[in-house]
C-alpha beads as a LAMMPS data file, in Angstrom:
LAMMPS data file: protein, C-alpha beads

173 atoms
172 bonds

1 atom types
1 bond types

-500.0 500.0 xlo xhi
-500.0 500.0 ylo yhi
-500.0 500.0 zlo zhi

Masses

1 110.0

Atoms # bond

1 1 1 -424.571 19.993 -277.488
2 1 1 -422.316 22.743 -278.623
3 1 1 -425.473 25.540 -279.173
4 1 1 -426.370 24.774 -275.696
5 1 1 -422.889 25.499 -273.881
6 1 1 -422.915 28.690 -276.380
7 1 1 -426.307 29.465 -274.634
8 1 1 -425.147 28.762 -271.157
9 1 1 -422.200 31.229 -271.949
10 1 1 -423.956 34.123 -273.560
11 1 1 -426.355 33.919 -271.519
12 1 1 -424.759 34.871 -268.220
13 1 1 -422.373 37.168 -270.068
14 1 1 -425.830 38.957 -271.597
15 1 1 -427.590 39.423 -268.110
16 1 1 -424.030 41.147 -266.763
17 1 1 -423.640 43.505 -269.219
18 1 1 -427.517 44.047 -269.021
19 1 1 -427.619 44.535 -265.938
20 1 1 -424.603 46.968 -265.429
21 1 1 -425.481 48.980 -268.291
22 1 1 -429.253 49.358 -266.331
23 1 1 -427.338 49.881 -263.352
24 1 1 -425.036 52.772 -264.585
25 1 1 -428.664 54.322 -265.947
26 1 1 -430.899 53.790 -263.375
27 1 1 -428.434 53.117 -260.416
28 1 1 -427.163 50.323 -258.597
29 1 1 -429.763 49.930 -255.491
30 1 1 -432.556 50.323 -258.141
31 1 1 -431.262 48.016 -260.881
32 1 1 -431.106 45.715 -257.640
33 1 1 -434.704 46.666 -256.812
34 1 1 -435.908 46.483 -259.726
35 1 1 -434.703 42.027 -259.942
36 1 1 -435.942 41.807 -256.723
37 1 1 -439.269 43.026 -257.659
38 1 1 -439.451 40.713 -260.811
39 1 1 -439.235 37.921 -259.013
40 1 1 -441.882 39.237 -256.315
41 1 1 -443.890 39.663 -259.273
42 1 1 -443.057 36.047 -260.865
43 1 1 -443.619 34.529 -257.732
44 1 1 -446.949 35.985 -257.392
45 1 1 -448.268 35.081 -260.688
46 1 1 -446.208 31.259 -260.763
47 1 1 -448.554 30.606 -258.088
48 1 1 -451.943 32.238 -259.091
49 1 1 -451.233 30.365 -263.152
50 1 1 -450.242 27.653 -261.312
51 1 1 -453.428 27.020 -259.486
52 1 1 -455.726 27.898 -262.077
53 1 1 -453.743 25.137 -264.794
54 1 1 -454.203 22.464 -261.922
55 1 1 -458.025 23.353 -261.697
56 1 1 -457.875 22.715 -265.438
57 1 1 -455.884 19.503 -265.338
58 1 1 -458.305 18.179 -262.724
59 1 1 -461.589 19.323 -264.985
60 1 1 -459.973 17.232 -267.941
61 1 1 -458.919 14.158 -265.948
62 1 1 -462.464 14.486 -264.395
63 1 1 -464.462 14.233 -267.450
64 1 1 -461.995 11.901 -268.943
65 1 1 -459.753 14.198 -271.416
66 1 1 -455.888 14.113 -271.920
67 1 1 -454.723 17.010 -270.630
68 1 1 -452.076 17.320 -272.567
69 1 1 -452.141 21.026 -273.304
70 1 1 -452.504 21.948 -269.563
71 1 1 -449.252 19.489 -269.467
72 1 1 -447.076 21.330 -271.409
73 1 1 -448.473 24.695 -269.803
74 1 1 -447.390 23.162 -266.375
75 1 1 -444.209 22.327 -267.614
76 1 1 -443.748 25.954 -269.092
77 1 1 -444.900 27.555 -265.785
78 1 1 -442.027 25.937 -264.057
79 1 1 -439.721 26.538 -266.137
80 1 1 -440.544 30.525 -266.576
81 1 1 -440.664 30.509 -262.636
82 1 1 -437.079 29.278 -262.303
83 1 1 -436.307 32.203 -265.223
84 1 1 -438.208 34.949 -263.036
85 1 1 -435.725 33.623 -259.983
86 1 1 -432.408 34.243 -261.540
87 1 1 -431.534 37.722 -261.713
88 1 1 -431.263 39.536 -264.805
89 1 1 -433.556 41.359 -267.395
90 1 1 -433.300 38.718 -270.605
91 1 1 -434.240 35.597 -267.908
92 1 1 -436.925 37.546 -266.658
93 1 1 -438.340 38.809 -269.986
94 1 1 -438.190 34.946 -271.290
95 1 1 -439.899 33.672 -267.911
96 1 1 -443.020 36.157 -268.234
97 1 1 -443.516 34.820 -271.407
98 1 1 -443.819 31.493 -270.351
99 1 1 -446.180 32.762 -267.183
100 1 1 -447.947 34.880 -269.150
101 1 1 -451.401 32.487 -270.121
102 1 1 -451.844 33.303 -273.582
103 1 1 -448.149 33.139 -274.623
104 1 1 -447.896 30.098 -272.960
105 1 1 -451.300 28.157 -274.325
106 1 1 -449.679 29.599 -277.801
107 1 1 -446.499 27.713 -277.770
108 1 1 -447.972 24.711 -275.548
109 1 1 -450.481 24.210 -279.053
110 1 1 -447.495 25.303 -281.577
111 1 1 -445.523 22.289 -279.467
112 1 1 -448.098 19.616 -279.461
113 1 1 -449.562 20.589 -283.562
114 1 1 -445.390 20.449 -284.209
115 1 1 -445.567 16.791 -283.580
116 1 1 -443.459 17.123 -280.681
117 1 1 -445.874 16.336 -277.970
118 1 1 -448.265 13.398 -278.201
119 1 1 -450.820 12.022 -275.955
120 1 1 -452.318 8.364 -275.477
121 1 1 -454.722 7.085 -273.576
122 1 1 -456.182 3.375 -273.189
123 1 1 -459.280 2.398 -274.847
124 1 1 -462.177 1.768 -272.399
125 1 1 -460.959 -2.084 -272.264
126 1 1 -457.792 -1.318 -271.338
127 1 1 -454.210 -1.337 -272.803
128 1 1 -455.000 -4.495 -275.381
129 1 1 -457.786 -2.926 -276.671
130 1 1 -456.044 -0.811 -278.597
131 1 1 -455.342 3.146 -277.665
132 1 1 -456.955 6.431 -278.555
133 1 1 -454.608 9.248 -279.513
134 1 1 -455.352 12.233 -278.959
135 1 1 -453.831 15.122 -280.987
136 1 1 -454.550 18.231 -283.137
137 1 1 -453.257 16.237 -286.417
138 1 1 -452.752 13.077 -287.712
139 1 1 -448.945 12.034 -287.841
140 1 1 -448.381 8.853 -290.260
141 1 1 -445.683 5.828 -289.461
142 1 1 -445.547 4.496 -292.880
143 1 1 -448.891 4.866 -294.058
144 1 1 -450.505 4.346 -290.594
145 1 1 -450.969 5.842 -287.633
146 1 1 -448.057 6.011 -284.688
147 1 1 -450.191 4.325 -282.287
148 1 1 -451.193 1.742 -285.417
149 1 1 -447.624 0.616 -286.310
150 1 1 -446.961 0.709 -281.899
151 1 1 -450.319 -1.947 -281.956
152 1 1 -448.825 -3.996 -284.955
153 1 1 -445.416 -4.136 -283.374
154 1 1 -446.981 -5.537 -280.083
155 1 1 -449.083 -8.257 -281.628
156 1 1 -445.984 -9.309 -283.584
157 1 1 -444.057 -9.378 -280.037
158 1 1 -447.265 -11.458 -278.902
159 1 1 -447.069 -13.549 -281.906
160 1 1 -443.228 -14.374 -281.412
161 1 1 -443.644 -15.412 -277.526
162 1 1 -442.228 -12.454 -276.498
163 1 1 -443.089 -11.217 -273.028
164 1 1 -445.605 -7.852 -273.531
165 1 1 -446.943 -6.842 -270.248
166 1 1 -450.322 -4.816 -269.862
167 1 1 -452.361 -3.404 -267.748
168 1 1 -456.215 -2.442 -266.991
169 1 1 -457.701 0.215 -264.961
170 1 1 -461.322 0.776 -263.357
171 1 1 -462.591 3.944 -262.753
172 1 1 -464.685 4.327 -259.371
173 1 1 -466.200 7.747 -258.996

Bonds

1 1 1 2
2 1 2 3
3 1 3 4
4 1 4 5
5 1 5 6
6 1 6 7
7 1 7 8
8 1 8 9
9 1 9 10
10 1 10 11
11 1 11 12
12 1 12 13
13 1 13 14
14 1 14 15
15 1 15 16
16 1 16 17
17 1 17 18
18 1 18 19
19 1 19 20
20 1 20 21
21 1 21 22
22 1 22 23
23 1 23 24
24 1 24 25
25 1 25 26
26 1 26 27
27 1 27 28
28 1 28 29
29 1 29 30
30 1 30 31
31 1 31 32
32 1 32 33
33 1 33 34
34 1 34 35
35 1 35 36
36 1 36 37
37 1 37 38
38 1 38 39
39 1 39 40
40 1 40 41
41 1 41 42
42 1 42 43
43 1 43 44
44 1 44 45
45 1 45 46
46 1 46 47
47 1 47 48
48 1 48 49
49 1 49 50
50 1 50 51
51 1 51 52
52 1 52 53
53 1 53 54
54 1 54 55
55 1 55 56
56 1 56 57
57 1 57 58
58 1 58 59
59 1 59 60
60 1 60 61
61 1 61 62
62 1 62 63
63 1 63 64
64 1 64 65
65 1 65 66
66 1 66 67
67 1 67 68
68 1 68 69
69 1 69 70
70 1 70 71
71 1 71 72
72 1 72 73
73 1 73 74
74 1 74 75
75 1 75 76
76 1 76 77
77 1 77 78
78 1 78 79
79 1 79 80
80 1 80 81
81 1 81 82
82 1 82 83
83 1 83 84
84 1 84 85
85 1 85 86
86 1 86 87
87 1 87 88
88 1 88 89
89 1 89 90
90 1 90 91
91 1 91 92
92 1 92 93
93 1 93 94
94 1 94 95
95 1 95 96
96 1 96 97
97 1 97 98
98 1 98 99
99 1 99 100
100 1 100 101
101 1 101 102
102 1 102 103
103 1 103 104
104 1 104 105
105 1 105 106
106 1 106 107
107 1 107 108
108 1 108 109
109 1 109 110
110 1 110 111
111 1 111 112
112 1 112 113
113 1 113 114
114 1 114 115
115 1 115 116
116 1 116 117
117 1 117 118
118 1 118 119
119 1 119 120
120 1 120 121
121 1 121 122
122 1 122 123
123 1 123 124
124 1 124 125
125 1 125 126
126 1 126 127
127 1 127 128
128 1 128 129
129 1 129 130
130 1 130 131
131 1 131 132
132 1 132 133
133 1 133 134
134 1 134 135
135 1 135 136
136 1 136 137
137 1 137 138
138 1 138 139
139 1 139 140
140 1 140 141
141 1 141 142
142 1 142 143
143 1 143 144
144 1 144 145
145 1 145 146
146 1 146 147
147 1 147 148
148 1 148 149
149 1 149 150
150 1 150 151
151 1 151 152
152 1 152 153
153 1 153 154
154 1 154 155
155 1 155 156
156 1 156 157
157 1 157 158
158 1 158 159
159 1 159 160
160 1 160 161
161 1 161 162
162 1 162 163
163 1 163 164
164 1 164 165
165 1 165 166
166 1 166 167
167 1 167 168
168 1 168 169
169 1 169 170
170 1 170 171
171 1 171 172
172 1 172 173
């Protein structure tokens, strides 16, 4: 908690310095410009990535994939677009790095391999028959898989009389 009011402090106090040193270079109407223009520029490309991750999202859910990577892009995408919208250099810099595709697939991989990010699906009989994970490595609970101790831990619930509630889903293409 305390490293992120430290960042929402230097921050701000960065981008004003930043941005009046720029301006006493460059000038004030042109330091101006020049944020404006950013976030022409971050618009423009928020909504060209944007459009191209959904077409990739809908590909994977179409031939039955986790999209998990085009996930985390999405998430990056919106984040680096709010970054391109607030003015000042070290925002901007940081949001066309998350709009930027192959920065972005980079850390959206370095996030999900880190363990960080994981993705289930249900087997092809449904939630009770057990899940498929799908992920870059194999993370271990104990000896067994996280989805193997989750599967253990619901059969025990089961096996106590403890309410577990599932669900199935059909496909119709």
């Amino acid at each position: 908690m305390r490293g992120l009011f430290l960042l929402f402090l230097t921050v701000p106090m960065l981008e004003m310095w930043l941005l009046i040193e720029v301006g006493q270079v460059i000038g004030a109407w042109q330091t101006i410009g020049l944020v404006a223009l950013t976030a022409v520029i971050g618009v423009s490309m928020l909504k060209r990535q944007g459009l191209k991750t959904l077409m990739r999202v809908q590909d994977r859910l179409n031939n039955g994939q986790i999209p998990a990577e085009e996930l985390l892009e999405g998430i990056f995408l919106a984040v680096g677009g709010a970054l391109l919208l607030t003015p000042g250099f070290v925002t901007d810099a940081i949001g066309f790095c998350c709009l930027l595709p192959f920065s972005r697939s980079w850390l959206a991989r370095k996030l999900i391999k880190s363990g960080q990010f994981a993705a289930m699906q249900a087997g092809p009989g449904g939630m009770g028959s057990g899940f498929q994970y799908q992920h870059h490595e194999e993370h271990s609970v104990g000896g067994g898989s996280i989805f193997e101790s989750e599967a253990q831990a619901i059969r025990g619930k089961r096996e106590k009389g403890e309410r577990v509630i599932e669900g199935e889903f059909r496909r119709e293409d």
